[in-house]
C-alpha positions in Angstrom: 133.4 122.9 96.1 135.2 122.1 99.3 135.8 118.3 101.1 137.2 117.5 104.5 140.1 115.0 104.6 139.3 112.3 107.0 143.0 111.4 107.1 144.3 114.8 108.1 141.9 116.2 110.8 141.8 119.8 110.0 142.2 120.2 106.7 140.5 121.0 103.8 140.5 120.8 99.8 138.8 123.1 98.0 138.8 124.2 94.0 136.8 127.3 92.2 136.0 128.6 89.0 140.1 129.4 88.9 141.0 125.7 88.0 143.0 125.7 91.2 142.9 123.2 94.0 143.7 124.2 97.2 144.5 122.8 101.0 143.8 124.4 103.8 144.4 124.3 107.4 141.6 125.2 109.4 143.5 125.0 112.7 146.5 127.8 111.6 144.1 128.7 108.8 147.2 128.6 106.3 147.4 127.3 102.6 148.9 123.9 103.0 149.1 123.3 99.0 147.9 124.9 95.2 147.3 123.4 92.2 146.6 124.3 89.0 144.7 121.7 88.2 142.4 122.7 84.9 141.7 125.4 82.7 138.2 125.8 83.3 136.0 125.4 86.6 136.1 122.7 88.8 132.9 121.0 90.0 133.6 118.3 92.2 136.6 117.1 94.2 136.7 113.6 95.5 139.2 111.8 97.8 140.6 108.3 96.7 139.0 106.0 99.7 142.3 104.7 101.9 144.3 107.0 99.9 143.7 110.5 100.1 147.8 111.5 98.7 145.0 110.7 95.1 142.0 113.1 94.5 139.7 113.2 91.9 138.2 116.2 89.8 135.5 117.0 87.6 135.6 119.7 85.1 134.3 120.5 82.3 133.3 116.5 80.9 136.4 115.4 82.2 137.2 113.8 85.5 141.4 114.2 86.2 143.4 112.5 89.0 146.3 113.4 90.8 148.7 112.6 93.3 149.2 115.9 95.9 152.2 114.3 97.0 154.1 115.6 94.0 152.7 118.9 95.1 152.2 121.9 92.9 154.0 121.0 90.3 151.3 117.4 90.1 150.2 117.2 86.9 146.9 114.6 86.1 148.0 110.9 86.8 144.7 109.9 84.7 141.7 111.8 82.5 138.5 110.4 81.8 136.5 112.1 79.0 133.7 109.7 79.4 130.6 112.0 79.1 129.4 114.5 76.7 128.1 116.6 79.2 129.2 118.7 81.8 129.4 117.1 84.7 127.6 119.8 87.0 127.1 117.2 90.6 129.7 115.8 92.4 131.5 112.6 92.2 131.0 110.3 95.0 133.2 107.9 95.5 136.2 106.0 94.8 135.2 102.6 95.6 138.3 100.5 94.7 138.7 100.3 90.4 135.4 102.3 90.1 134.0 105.8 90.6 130.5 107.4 90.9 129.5 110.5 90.2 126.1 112.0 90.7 124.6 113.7 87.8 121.0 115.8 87.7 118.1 115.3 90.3 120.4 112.5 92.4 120.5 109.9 89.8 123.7 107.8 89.2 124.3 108.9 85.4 127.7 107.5 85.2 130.5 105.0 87.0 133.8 104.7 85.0 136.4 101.6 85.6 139.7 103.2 86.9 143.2 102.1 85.7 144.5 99.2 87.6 147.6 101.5 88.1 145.1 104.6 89.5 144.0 101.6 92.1 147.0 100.6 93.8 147.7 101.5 97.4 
């Protein structure tokens, strides 16, 4: 799974079956940042809207934030275990206290209520 920041023209996060997130730079094409962000695949990343320093991931069921600012050492801010199954789509959106995710054949399955302290600014 990949996503373009719209905050930092040129680069890209991207995760794998590793557990790893990663930033690229597509200009110098060098590897701006790596985490280890799960022990098991990762599905879906997902950029905090009008705060991309906070991503969201899904794997597994869970869905993990963190802030990249603390850089490879982050460790999840929040985890949300809300679903019994895997979540195999991607999440949507992070649309102030509340995320979507999209689940099987483009149907909304599941929008979880973020921390008050995940939504701050």
């Amino acid at each position: 799974c990949c996503v373009a920041s719209s905050a930092r023209p040129g680069v890209v996060a991207s995760s794998g079956e590793d557990g790893c997130l990663c930033w690229f730079d597509l200009r110098t094409k060098d590897v701006l940042l790596t985490i280890e962000a799960a022990n098991k695949p990762i599905s879906s990343i997902c950029f905090k809207s009008g705060n991309e320093d906070h991503v969201y991931i899904s794997a597994g069921n869970e869905i993990l934030s963190f802030d990249i600012r603390m850089g490879s050492q982050s460790k999840p801010l929040e985890t949300y275990n809300y679903n019994r199954d895997e979540i195999n789509q991607r999440l949507l959106s992070v649309l102030k206290a509340i995320l979507l995710l999209q689940m099987t054949v483009g149907m909304l399955r599941l929008s979880i209520p973020l921390k008050s302290a995940c939504t701050k600014d």
